[in-house]
C-alpha positions in Angstrom: 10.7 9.5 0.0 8.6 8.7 -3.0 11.6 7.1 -4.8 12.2 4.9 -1.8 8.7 3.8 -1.5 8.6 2.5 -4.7 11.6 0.7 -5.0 10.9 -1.1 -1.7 7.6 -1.8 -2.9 8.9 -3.2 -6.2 11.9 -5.3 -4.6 11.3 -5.8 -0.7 13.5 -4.8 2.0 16.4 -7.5 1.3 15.8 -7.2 -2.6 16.9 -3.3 -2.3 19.8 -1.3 -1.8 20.4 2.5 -0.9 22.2 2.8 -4.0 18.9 2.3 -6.1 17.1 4.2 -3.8 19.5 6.6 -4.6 19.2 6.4 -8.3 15.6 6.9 -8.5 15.6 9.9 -6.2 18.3 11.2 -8.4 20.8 11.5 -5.7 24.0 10.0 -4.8 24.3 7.1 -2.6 26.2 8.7 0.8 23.7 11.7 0.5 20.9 8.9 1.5 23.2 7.3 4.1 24.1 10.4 5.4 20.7 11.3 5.7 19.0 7.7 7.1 22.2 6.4 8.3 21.3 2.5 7.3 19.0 1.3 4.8 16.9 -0.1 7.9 16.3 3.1 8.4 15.3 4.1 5.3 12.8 1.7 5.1 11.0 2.6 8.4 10.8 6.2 6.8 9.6 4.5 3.9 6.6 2.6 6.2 6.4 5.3 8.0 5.3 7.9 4.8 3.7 4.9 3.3 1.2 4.3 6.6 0.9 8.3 7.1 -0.6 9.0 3.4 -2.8 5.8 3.7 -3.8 7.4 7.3 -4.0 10.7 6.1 -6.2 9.1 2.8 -8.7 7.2 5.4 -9.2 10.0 7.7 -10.0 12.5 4.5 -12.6 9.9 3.1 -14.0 9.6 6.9 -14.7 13.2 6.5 -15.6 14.1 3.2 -18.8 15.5 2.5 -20.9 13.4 0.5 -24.2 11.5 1.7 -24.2 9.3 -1.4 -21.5 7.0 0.0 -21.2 5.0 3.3 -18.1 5.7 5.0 -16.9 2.5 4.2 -17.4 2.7 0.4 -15.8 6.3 0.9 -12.8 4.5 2.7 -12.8 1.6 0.3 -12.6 4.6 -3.0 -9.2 6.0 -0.8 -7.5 3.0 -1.0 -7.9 2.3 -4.4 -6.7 5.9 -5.0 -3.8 5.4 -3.1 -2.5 3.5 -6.6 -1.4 6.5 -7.5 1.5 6.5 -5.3 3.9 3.8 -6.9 4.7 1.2 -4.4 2.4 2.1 -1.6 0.6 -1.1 -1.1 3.4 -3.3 -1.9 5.8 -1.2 1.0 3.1 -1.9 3.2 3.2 -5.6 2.1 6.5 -6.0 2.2 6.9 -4.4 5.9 3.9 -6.9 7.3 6.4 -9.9 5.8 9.3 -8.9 7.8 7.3 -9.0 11.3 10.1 -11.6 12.5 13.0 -8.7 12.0 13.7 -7.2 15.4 13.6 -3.5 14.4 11.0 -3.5 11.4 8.9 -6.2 12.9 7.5 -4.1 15.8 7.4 -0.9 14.3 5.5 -2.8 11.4 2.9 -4.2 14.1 2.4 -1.2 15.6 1.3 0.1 12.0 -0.9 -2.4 11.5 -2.6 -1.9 14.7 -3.1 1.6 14.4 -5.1 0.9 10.8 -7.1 -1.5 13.2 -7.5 1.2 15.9 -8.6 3.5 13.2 -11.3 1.2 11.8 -13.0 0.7 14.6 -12.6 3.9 16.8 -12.3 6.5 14.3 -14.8 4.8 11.6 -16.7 3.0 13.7 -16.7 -0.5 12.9 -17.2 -3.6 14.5 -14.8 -6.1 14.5 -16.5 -8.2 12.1 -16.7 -5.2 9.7 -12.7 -3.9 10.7 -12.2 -7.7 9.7 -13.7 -7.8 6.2 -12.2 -4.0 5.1 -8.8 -5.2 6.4 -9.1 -9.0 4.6 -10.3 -7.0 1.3 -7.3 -4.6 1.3 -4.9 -7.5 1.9 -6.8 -8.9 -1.3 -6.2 -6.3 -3.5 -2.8 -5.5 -2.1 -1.7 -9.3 -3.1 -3.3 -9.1 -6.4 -1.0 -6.2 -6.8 1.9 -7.6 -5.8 1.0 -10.8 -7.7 0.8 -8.5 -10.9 -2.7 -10.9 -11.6 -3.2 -7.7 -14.1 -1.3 -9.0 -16.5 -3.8 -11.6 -17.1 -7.0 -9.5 -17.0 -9.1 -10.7 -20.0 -7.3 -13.6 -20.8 -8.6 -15.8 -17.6 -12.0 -15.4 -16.7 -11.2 -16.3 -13.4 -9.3 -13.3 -12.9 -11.6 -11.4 -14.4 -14.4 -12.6 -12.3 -12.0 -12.1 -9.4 -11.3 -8.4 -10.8 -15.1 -7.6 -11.0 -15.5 -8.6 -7.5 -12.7 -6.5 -6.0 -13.4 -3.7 -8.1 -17.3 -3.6 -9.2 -17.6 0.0 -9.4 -14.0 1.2 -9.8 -12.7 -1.9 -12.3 -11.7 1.0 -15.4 -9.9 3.6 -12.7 -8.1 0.3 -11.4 -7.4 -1.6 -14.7 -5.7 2.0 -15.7 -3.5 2.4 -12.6 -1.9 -0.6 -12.4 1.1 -1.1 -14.5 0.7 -3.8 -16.5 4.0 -6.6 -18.0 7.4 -4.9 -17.4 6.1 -1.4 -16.8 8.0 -0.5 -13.2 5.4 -0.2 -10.4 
C-alpha cells in the first residue's frame, strides 16, 4: 500500500495508473487489479491507510507520556513525522480535491470529518482551536505539494514562511522533504 500512496500522492488520482502503482510495488499490473478490482478502489485503500496511520499517529501523540509538551504541540510533532511516509499528505490532498467524484468524494468527507471529530472529542479542542490545527496542516500539506522547498534560502519570503510553520522542527523538516527532482 506504501507504493500506491506515494504515487497517488506524487500524480493525483487521474494523473495515475495501476500499472505504476504496479511498478513501484514491484508487482505486475493484473496482480493489483485482481486484488483492488479498479484503480478507484485502489485509491480508497490508499486514503484509507493514508487516514489510518495519520489517525493511528494522532492518537499515539494524544497519549504519549511526556509533560513537557501540550497535546497539541505533541499532535503538531506527529504530523510532521508523518513525512516519513512518501506521499502521505499529498494522498490526503489529493483525495479532499476530488470531493465532487461520487465514490471518492464521500468517503473523502467522511475522512475529513472524522480528523474533525478527533480534534475535538478525542483531543479536546474547541472549534476555534480544531480550526487553526486543521488550517495549519492544510498549510504545510500545500507547501508540500507546492514543492516551496526547492526555494528555501533563496526567497526570504519562503524562508520566513518556513520559520513560521516549522519554528522548532525547521532542520527535521528541511531534511525530509525531497527537494528538485528527487520522487516524493
Amino acid at each position: 500500500m506504501l507504493a500506491a500512496i506515494a504515487v497517488f500522492g506524487a500524480r493525483g488520482y487521474v494523473g495515475t495508473t495501476t500499472d505504476e502503482v504496479a511498478k513501484a510495488a514491484g508487482v505486475s499490473q493484473p496482480y493489483v487489479v485482481r486484488l483492488f478490482g479498479s484503480k478507484e478502489n485502489l485509491f480508497l485503500a490508499a486514503m484509507d491507510e493514508s487516514l489510518e496511520q495519520m489517525m493511528s499517529s494522532f492518537r499515539a501523540a494524544l497519549v504519549a507520556d511526556d509533560s513537557e509538551l501540550s497535546t497539541e504541540k505533541r499532535i503538531g510533532q506527529a504530523y510532521v513525522e508523518l513525512l516519513n511516509v512518501r506521499g502521505l499528505h499529498q494522498m490526503l490532498a489529493h483525495s479532499y480535491l476530488l470531493g465532487s467524484h461520487p465514490v471518492i468524494g464521500p468517503a473523502a468527507r467522511r475522512g475529513f470529518t472524522t480528523v474533525w471529530r478527533f480534534f475535538r472529542e478525542d483531543a479536546g479542542f474547541d472549534a476555534e482551536s480544531a480550526r487553526n490545527f486543521l488550517a495549519e496542516g492544510m498549510l504545510i500539506s500545500t507547501m508540500i505539494g507546492l514543492r516551496i522547498v526547492d526555494d528555501y534560502g533563496t526567497d526570504p519570503e519562503i524562508d520566513e514562511l518556513f520559520v513560521a510553520c516549522f519554528p522548532t522542527e525547521l532542520s527535521s523538516v528541511l531534511d525530509l522533504v525531497p527537494r528538485g527532482d528527487e520522487p516524493w
